[in-house]
Backbone of each chain as ProteinMPNN parsed JSONL, in Angstrom:
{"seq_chain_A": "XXXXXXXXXXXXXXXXXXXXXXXXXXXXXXXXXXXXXXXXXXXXX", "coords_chain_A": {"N_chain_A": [[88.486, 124.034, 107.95], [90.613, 125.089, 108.898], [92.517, 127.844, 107.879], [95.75, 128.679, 107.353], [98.742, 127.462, 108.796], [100.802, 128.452, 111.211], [103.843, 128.464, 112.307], [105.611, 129.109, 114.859], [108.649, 129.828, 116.653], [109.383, 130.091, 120.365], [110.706, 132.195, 120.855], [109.991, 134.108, 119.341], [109.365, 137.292, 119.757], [106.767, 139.134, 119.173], [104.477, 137.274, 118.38], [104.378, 135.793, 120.998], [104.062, 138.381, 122.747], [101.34, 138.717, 121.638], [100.094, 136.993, 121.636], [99.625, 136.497, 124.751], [99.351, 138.962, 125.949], [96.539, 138.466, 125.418], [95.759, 136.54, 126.706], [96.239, 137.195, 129.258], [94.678, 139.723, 129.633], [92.313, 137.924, 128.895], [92.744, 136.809, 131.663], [92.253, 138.762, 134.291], [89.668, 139.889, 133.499], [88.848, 137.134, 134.32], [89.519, 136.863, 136.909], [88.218, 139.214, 137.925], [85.506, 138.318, 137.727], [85.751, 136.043, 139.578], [86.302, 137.176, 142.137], [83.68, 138.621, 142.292], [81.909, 136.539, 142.777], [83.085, 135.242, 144.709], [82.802, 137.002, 146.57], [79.921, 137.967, 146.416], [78.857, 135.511, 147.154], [79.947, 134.798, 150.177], [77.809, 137.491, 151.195], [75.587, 136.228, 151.153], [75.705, 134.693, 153.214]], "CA_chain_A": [[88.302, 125.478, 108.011], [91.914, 125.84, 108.814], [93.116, 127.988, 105.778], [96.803, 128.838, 107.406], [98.719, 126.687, 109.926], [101.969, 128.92, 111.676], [104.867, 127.156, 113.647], [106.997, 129.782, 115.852], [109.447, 129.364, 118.323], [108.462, 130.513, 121.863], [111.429, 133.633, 121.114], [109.461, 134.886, 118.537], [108.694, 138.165, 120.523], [105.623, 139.409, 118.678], [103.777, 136.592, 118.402], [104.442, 135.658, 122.644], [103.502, 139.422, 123.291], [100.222, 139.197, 121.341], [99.17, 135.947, 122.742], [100.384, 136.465, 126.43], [98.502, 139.804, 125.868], [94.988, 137.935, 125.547], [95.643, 135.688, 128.038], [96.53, 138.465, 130.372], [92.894, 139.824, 129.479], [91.627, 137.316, 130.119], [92.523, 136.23, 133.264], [92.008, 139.953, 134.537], [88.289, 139.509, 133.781], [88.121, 136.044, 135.452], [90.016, 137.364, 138.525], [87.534, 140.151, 138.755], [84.783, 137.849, 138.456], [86.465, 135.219, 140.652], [86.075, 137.953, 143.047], [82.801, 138.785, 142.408], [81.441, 135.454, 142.878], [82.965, 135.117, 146.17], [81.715, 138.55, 147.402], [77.843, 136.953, 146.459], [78.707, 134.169, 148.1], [80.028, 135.941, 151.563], [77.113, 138.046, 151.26], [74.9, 134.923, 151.563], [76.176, 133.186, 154.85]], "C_chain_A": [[89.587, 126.211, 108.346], [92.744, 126.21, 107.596], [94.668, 128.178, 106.215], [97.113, 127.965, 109.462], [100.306, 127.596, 109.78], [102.917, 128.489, 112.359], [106.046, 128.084, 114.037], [108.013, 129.423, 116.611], [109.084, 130.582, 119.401], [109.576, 131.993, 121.676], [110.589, 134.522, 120.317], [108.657, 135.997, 119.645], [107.044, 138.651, 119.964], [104.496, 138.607, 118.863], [103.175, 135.905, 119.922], [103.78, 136.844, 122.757], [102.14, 139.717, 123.241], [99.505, 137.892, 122.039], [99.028, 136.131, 123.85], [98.987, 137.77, 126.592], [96.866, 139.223, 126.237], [94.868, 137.604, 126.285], [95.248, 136.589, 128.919], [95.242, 138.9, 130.559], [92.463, 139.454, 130.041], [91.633, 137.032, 131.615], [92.634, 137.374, 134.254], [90.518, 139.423, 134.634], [87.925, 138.428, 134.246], [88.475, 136.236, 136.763], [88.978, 138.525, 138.823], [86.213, 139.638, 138.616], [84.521, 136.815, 139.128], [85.746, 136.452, 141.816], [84.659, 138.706, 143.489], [81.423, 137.69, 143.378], [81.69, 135.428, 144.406], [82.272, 136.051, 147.337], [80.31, 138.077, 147.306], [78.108, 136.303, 147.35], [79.066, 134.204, 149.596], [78.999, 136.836, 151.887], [75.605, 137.45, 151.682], [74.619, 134.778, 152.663], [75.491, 134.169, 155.551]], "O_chain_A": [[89.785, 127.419, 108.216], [93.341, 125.549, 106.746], [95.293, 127.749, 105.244], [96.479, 127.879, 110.514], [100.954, 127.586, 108.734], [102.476, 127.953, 113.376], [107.203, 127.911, 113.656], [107.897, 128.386, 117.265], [108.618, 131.699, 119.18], [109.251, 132.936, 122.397], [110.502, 135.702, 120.656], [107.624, 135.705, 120.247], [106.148, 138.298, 120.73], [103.525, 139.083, 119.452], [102.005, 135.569, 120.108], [102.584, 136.597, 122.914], [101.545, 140.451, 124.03], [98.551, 137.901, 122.817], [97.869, 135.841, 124.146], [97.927, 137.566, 127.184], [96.204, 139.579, 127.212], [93.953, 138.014, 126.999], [94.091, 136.761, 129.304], [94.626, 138.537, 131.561], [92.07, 139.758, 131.168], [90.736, 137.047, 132.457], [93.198, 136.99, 135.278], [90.128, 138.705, 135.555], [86.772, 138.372, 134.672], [87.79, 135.809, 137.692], [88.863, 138.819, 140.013], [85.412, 140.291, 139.285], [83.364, 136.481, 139.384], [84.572, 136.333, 142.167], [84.45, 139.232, 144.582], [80.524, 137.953, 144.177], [80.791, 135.552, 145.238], [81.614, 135.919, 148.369], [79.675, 137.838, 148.333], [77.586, 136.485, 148.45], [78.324, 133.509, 150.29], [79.112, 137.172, 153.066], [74.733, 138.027, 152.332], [73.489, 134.723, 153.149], [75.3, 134.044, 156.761]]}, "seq_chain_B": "XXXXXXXXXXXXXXXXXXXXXXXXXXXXXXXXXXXXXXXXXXXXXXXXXXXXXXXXXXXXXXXXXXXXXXXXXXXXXXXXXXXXXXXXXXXXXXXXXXXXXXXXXXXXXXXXXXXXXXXXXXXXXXXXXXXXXXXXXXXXXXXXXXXXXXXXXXXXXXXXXXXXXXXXXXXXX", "coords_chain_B": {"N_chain_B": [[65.434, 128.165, 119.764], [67.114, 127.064, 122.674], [68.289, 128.906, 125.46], [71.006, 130.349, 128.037], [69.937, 133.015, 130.432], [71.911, 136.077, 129.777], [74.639, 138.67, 131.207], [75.312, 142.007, 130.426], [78.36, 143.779, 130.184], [79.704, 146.98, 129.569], [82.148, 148.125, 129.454], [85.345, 150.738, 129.563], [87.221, 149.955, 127.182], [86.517, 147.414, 126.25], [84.123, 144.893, 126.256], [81.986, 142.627, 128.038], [80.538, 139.81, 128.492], [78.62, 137.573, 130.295], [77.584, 134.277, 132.077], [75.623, 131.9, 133.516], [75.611, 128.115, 133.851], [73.861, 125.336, 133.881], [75.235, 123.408, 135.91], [76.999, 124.923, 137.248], [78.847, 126.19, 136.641], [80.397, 128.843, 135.478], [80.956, 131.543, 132.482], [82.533, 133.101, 130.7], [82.673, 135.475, 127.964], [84.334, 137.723, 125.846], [85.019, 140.807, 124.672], [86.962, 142.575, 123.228], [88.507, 146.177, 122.814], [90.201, 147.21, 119.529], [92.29, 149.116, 119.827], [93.155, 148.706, 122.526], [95.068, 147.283, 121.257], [96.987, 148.462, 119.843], [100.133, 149.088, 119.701], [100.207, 145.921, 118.344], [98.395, 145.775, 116.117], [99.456, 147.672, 114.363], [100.583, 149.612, 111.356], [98.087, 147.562, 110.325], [95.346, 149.261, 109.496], [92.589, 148.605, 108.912], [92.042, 146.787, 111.082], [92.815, 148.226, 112.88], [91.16, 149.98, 112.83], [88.455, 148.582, 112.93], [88.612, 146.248, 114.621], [87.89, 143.535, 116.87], [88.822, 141.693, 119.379], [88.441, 138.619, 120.489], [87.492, 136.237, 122.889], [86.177, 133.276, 124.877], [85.099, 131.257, 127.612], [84.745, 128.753, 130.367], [85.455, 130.147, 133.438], [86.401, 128.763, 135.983], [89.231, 127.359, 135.871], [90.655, 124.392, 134.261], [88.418, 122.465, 134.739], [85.875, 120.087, 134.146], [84.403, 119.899, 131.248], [80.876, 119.298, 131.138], [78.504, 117.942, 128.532], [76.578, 120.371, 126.922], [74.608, 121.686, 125.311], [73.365, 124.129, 125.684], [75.226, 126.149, 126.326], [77.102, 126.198, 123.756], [74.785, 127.626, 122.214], [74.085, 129.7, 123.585], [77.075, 131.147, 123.229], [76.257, 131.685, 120.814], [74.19, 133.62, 120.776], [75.441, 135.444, 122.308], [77.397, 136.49, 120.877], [76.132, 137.185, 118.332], [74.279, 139.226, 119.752], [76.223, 141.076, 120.546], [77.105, 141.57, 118.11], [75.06, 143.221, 116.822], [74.76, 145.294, 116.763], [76.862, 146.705, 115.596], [78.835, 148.361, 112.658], [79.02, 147.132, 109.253], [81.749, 146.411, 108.746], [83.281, 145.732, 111.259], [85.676, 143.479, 112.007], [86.287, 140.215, 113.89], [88.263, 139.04, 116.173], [89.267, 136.373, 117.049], [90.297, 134.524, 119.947], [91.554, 131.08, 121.023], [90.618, 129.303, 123.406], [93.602, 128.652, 126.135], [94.144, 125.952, 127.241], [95.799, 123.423, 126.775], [95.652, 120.758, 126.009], [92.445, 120.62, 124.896], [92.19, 122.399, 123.159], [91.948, 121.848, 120.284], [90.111, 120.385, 119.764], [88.289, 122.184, 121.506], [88.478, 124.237, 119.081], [87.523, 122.974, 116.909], [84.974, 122.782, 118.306], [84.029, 125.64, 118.154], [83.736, 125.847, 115.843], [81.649, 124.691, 115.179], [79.703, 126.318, 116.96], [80.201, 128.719, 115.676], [78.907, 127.889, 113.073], [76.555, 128.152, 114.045], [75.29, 131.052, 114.138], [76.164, 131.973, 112.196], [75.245, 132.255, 109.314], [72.941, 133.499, 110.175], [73.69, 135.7, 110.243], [75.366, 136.292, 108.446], [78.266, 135.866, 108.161], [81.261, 135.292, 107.844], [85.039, 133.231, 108.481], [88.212, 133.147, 108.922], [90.542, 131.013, 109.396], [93.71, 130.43, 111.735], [95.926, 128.602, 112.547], [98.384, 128.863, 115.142], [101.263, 127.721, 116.233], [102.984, 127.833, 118.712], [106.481, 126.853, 119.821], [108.377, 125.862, 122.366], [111.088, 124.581, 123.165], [110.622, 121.14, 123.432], [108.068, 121.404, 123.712], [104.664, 122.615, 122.084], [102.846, 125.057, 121.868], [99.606, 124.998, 121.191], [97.47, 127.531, 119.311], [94.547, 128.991, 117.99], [93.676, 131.559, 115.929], [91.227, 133.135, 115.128], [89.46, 135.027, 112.376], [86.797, 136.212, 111.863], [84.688, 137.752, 109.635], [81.761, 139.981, 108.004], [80.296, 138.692, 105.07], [79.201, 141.237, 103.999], [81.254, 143.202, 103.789], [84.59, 144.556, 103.282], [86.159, 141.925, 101.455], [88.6, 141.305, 100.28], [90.298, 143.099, 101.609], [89.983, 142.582, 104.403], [90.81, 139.928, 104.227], [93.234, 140.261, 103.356], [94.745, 141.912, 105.154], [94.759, 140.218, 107.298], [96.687, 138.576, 106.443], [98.744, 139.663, 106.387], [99.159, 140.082, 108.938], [99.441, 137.814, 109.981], [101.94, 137.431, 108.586], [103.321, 139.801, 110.295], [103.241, 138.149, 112.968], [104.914, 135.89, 112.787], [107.714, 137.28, 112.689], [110.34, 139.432, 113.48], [111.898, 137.637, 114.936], [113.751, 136.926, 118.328], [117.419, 138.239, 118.23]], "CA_chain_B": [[67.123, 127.739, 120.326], [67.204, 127.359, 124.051], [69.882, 129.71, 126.007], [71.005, 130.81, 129.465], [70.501, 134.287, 130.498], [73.456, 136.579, 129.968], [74.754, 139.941, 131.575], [76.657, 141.987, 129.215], [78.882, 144.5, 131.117], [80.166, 147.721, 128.959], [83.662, 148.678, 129.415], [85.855, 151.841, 128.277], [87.995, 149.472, 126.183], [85.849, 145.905, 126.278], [82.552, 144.223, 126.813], [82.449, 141.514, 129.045], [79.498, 138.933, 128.816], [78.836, 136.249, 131.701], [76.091, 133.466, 132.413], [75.999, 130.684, 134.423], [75.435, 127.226, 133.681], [72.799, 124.445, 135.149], [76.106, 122.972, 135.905], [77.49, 125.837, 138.583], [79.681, 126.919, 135.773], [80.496, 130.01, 135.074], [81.581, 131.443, 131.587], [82.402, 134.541, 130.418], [82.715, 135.961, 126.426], [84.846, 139.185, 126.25], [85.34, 141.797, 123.339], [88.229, 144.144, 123.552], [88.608, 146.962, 121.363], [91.813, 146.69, 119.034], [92.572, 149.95, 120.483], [94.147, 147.884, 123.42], [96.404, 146.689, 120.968], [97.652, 149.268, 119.269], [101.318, 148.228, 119.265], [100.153, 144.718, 117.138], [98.202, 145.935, 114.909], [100.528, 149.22, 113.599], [100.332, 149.794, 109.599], [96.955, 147.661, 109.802], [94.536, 149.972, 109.922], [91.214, 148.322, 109.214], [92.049, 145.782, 112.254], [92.97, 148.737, 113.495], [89.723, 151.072, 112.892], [87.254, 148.075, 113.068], [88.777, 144.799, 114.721], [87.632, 143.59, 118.387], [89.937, 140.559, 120.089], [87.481, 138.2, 121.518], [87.472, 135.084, 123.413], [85.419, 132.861, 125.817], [85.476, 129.965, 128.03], [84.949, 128.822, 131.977], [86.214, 130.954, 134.475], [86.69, 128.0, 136.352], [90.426, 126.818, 135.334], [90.762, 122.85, 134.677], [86.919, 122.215, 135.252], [85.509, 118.873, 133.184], [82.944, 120.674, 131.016], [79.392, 118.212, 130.535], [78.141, 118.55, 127.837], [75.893, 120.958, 127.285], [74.043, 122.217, 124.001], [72.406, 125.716, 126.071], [76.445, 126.871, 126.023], [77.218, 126.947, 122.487], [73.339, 128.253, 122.005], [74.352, 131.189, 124.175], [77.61, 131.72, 122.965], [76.011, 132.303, 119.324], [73.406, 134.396, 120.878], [76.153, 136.728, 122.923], [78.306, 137.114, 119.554], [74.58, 137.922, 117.835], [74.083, 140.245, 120.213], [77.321, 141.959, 120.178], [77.193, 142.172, 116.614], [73.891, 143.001, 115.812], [74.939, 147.507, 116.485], [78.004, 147.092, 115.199], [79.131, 148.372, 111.121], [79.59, 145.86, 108.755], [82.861, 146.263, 108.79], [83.749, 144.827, 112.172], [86.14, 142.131, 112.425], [86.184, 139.771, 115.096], [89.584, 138.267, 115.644], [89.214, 135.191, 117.707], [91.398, 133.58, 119.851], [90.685, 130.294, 121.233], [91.356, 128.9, 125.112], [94.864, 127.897, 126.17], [93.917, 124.776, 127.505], [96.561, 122.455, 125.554], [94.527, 119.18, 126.112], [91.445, 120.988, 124.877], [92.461, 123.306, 121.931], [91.763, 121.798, 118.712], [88.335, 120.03, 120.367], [87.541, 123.773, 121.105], [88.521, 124.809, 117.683], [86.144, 122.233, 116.326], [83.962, 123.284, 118.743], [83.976, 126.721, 117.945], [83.051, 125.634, 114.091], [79.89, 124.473, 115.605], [79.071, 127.438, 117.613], [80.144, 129.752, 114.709], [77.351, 127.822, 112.432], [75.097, 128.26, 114.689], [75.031, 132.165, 113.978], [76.936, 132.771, 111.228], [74.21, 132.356, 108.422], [71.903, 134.43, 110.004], [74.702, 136.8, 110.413], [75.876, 136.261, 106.933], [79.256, 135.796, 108.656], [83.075, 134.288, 107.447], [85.703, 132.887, 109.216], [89.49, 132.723, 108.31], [91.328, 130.592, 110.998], [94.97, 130.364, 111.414], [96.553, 127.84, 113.332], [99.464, 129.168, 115.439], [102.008, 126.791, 116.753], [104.552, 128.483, 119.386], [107.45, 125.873, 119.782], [109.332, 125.925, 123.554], [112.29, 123.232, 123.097], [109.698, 120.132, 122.56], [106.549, 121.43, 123.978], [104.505, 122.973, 121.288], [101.818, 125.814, 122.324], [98.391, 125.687, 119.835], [96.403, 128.9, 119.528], [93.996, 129.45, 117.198], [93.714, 132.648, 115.594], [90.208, 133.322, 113.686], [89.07, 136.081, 112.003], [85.14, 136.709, 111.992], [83.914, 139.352, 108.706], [80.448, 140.261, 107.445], [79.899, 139.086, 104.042], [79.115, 142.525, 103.15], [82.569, 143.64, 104.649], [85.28, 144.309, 102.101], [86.497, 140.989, 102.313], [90.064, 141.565, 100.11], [90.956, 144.148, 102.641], [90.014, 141.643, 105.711], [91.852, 138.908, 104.457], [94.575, 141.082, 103.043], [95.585, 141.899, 106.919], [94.827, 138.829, 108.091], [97.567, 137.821, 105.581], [99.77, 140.664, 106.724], [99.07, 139.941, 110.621], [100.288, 136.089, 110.115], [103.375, 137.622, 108.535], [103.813, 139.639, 111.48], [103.138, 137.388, 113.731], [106.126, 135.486, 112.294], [108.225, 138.342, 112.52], [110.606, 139.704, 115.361], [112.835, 137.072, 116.286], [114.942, 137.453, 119.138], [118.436, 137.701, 117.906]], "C_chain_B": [[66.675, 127.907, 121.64], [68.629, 127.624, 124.484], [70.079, 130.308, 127.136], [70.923, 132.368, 128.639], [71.788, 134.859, 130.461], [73.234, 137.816, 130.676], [76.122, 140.005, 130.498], [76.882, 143.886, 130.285], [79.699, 145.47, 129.944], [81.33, 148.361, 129.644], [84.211, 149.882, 128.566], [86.257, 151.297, 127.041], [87.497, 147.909, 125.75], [84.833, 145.94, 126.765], [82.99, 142.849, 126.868], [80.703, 140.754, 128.963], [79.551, 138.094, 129.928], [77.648, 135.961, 131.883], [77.028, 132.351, 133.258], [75.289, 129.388, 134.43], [74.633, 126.496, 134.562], [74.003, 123.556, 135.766], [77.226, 123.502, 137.075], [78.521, 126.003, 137.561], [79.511, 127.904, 135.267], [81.112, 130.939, 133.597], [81.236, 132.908, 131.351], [82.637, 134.423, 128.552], [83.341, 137.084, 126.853], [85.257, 139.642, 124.797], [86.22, 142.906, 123.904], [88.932, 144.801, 122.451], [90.503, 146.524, 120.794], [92.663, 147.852, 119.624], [93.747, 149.779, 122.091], [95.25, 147.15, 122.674], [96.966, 146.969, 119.923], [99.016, 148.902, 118.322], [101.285, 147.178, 118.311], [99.683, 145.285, 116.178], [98.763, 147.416, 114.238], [100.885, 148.636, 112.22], [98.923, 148.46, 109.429], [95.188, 148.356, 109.976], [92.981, 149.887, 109.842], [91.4, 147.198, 110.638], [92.279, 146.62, 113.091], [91.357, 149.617, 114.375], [88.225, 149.913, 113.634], [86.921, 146.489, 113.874], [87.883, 144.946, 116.469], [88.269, 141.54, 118.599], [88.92, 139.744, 121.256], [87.847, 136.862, 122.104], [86.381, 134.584, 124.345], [85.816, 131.525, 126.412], [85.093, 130.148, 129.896], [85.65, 129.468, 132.493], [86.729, 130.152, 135.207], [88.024, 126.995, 136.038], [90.28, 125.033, 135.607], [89.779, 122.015, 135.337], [86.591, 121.284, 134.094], [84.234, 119.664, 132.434], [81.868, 119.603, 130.48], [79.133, 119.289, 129.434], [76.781, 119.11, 127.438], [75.432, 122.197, 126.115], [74.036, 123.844, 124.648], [74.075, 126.161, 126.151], [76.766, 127.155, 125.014], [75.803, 127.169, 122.208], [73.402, 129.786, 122.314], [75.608, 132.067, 123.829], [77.239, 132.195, 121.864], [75.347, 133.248, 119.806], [74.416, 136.079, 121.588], [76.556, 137.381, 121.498], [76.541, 137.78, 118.759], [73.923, 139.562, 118.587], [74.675, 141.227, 120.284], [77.668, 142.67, 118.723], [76.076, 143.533, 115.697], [73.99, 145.025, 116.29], [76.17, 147.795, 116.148], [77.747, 147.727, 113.656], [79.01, 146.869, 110.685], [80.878, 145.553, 108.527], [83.684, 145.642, 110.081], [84.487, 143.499, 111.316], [86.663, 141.292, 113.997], [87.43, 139.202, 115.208], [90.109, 137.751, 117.392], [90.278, 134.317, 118.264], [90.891, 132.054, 120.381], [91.714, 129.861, 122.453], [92.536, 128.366, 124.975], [95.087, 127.345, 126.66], [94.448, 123.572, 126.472], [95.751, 121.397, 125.36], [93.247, 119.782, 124.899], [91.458, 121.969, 123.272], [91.903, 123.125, 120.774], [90.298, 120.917, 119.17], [87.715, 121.578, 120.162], [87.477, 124.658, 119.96], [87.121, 124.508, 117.11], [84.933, 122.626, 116.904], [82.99, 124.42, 118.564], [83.204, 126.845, 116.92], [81.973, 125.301, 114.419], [79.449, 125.57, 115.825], [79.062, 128.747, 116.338], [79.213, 129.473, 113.647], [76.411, 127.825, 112.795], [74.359, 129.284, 114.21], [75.787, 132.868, 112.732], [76.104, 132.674, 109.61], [73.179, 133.119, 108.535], [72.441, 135.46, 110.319], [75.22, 137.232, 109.162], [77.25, 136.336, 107.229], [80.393, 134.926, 107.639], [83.673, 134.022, 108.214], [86.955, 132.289, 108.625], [89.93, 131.951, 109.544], [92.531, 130.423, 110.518], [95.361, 129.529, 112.535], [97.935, 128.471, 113.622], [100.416, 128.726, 116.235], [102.93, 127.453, 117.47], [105.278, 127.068, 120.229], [108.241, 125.981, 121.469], [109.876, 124.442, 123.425], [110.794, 122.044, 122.632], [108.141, 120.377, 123.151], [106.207, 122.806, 122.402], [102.595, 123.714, 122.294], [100.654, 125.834, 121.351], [97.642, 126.459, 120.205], [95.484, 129.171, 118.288], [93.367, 130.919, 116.751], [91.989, 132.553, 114.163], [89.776, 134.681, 113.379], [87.826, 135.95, 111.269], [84.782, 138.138, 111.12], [82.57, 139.027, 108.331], [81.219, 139.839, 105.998], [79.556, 140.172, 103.036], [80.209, 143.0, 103.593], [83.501, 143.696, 103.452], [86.43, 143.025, 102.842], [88.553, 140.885, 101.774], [90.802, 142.263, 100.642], [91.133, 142.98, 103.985], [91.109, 140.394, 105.34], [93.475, 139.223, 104.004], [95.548, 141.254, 104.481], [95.643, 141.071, 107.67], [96.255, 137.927, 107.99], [98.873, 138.29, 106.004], [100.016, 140.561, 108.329], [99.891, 139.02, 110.479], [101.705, 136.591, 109.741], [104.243, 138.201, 109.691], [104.151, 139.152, 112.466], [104.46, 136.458, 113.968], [107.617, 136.439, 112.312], [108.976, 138.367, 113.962], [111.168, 138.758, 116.24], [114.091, 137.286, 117.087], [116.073, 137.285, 118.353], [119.39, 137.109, 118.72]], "O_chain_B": [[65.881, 128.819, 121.869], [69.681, 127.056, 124.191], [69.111, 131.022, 127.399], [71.27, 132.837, 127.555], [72.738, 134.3, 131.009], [72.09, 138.222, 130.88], [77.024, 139.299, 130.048], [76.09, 144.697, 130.767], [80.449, 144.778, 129.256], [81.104, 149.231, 130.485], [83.883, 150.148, 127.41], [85.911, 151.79, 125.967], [88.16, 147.294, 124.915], [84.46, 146.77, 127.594], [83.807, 142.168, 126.249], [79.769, 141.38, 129.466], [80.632, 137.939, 130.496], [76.71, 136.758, 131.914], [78.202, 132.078, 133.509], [74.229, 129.436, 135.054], [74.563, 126.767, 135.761], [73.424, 122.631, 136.335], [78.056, 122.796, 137.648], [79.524, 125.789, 138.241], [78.526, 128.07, 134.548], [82.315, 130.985, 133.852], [80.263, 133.616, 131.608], [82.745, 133.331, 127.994], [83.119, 137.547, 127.972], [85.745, 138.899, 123.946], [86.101, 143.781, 124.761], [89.63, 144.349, 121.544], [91.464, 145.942, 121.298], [93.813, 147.541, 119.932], [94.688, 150.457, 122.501], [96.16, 146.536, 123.23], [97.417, 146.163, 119.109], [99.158, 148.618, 117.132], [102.122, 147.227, 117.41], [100.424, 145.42, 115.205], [97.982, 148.057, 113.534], [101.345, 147.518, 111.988], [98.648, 148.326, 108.237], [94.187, 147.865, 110.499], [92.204, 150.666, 110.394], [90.283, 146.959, 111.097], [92.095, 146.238, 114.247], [90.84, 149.772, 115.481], [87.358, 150.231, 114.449], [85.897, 145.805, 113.906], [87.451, 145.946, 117.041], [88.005, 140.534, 117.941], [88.688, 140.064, 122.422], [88.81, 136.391, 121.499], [85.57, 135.451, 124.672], [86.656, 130.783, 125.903], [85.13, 131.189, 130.551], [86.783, 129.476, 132.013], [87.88, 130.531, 135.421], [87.767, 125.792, 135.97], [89.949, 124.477, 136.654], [89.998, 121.147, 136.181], [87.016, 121.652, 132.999], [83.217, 119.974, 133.053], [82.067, 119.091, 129.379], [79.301, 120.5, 129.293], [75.814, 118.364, 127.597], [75.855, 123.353, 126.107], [74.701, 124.704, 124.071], [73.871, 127.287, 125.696], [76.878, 128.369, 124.843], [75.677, 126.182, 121.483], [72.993, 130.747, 121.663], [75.584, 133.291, 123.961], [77.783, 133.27, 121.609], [75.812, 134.268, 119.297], [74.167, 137.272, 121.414], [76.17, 138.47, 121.073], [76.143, 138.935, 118.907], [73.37, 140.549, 118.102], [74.114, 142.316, 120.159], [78.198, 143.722, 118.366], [76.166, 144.262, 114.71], [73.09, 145.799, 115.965], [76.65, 148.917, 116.307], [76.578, 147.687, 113.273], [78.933, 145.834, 111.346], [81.164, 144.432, 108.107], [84.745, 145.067, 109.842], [84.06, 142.812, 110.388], [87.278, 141.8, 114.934], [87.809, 138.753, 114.126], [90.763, 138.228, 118.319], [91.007, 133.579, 117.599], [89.71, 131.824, 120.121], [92.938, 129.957, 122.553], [92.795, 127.675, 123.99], [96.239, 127.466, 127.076], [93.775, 122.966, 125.638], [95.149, 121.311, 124.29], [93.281, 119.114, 123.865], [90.509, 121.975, 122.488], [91.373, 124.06, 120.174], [89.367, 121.181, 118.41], [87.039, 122.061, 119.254], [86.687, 125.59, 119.813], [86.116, 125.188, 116.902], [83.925, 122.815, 116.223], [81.766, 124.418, 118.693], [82.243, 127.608, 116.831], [81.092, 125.784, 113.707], [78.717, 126.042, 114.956], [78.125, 129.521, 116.145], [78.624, 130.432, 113.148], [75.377, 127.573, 112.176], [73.195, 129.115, 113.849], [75.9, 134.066, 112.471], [76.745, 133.241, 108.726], [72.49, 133.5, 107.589], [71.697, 136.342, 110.749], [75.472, 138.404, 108.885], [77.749, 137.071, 106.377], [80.116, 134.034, 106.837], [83.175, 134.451, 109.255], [86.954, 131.238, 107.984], [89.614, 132.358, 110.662], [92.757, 130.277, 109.317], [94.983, 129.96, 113.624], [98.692, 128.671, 112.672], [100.517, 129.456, 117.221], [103.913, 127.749, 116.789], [104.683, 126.408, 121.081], [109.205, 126.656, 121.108], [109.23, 123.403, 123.557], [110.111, 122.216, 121.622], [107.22, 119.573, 123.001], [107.025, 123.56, 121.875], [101.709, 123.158, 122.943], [100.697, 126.794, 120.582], [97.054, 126.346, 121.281], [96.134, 129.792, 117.447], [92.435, 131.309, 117.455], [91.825, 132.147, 113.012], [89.77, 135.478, 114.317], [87.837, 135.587, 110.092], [84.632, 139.255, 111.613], [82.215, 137.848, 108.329], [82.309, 140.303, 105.663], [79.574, 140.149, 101.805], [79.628, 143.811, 104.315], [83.25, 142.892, 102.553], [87.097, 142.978, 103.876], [89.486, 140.559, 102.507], [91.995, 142.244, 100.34], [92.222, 142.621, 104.434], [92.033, 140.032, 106.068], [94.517, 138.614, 104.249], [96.681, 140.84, 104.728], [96.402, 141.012, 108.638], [96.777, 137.112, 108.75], [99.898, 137.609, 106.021], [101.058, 140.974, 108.838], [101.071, 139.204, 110.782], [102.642, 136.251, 110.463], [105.294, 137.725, 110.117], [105.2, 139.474, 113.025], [104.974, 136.295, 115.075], [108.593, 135.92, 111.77], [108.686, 137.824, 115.028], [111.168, 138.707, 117.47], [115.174, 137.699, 116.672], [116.047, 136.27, 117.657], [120.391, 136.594, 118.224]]}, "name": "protein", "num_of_chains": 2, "seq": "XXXXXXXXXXXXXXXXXXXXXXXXXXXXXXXXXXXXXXXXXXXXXXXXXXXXXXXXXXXXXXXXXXXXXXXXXXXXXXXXXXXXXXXXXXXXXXXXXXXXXXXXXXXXXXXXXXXXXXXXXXXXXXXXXXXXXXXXXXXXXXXXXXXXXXXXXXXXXXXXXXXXXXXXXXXXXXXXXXXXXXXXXXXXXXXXXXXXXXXXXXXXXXXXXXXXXXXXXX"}
């Protein structure tokens, strides 16, 4: 199902900015429900 | 199909899904308008007007995942659900976890979960394999792009075609 296979180098700015980007995302929404989770779980005890 | 409950959380610029596994795992799904990414997609303007930048995976970093059918069950059912008030013009444009070990498993994986729902979606799927190179380590990312069948699809894969070039584009001098 892979119709195109790409091979950058890590300078390639664009391609770093748009990945890094997602990441970034993501790990925004797991840090805020990282934080959630523990707040439940403090709320518990 | 059996599937965990989800919560789906509406955002100015993203929707945020999250369930939780018989497993004490936690997993989120997230949609974020293309609108957040303005800057990339500039001169394409249906990825522009109609794309959304999704991903999913444990919240839990470097967690052994069992395996566990009711996860891809639920991820088809979130994307189903997310889809199902959109246009037909949506495109979904998929990245996939950056868990090196794990990448091209989750690719494959993904191809499961995307037949789960993509027939009764009437769904496509372009994928692009994107290799970023640091001296001898090599980064894989998979890049997919998710259209309706009824979607103009020579336009979708037209930018898809035009993204990868960008993508390629822009090296430091």
């Amino acid at each position: 199902m892979i119709a195109n296979k790409i091979v950058v180098s890590a300078e390639n700015i664009k391609a770093m900015e748009f990945i890094n980007k997602i990441k970034a995302r993501k790990q925004e929404i797991k840090a805020h429900l990282s934080k959630g989770v523990i707040l439940a779980k403090d709320l518990k005890k | 199909m059996e599937f965990y409950t989800f919560e789906r959380s509406d955002q100015s610029d993203a929707i945020r899904y999250t369930f939780y596994t018989d497993n004490n795992l936690t997993y989120i799904a997230f949609f974020i308008s293309a609108l957040d990414f303005t800057d990339h997609f500039e001169g394409h303007d249906y990825f522009s007007e109609f794309g959304w930048v999704c991903g999913f995976g444990p919240v839990e970093d470097g967690v052994k995942i069992p395996g566990d059918r009711k996860i891809s069950q639920t991820i088809s059912q979130i994307f189903i659900d997310f889809l199902s008030n959109k246009p037909k013009e949506v495109v979904l444009i998929y990245h996939c976890d950056d868990d090196k070990d794990q990448q091209l498993a989750r690719s494959r994986k993904f191809n499961g979960w995307f037949l789960l729902f993509s027939e009764a979606m009437n769904l496509s799927i372009e994928i692009t394999q994107l290799d970023i190179v640091t001296g001898e380590t090599i980064d894989l990312n998979f890049i997919g792009y998710i259209y309706s069948n009824e979607a103009d699809k020579e336009k979708v894969l037209g930018e898809a075609k035009t993204f990868s070039q960008y993508l390629l584009a822009s090296l430091r001098k």
